[in-house]
C-alpha positions, 0 to 999 in steps of 0.5 A, spaced: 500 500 500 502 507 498 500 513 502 500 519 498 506 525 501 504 532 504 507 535 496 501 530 493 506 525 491 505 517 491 510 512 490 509 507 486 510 500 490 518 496 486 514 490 484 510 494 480 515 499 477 518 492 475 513 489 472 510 495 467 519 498 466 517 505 469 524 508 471 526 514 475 524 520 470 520 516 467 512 520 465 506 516 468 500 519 466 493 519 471 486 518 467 479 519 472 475 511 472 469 512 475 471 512 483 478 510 480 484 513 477 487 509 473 495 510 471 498 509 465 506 509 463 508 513 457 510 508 452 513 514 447 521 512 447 524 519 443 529 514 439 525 509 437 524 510 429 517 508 430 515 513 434 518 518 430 516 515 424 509 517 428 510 523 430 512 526 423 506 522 421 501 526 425 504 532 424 504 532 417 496 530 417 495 537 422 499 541 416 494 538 411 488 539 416 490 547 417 492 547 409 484 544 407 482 549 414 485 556 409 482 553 402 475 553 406 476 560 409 479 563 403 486 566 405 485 573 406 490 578 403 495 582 407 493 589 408 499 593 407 495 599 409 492 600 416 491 607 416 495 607 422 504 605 424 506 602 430 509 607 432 502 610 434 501 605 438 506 607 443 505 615 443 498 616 445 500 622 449 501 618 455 507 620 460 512 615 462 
């Protein structure tokens, strides 16, 4: 049995941490199950080519859904004229 700390935190009992590979430094992440929380150990290994592999997947797939999301809207052009600069925005008759 565990007991939580003062700071919230909760040791995680040897002959699980062995169990499921958790490691010093390793991020675990905490989901709400009805009257229980689950724990869940992060599975993403930064070296593994699949995981990169994964991550340059869906990060391709977020640039085309922003893409589509433009086409949609039809881009607007920039204005190159304001009617205004930026230096009006600092000298509004305000002493410092």
């Amino acid at each position: 049995m565990a007991k939580v700390t003062s700071k919230l935190q909760v040791t995680i009992p040897k002959r699980l941490a062995d169990q499921y590979g958790i490691k010093p430094g390793d991020e675990i992440e905490w989901r709400a199950a009805g009257n229980s929380i689950r724990v869940f150990p992060q599975r993403l290994d930064e070296n593994d080519p699949a995981t990169v592999e994964l991550r340059l997947k869906m990060f391709d797939a977020s640039v085309e859904r922003q893409k589509q999301r433009e086409r949609r809207r039809g881009k607007q052009p920039q204005v190159k004229d304001r009617g205004w600069k930026r230096e009006d925005l600092y000298d509004r008759g305000r002493t410092r």
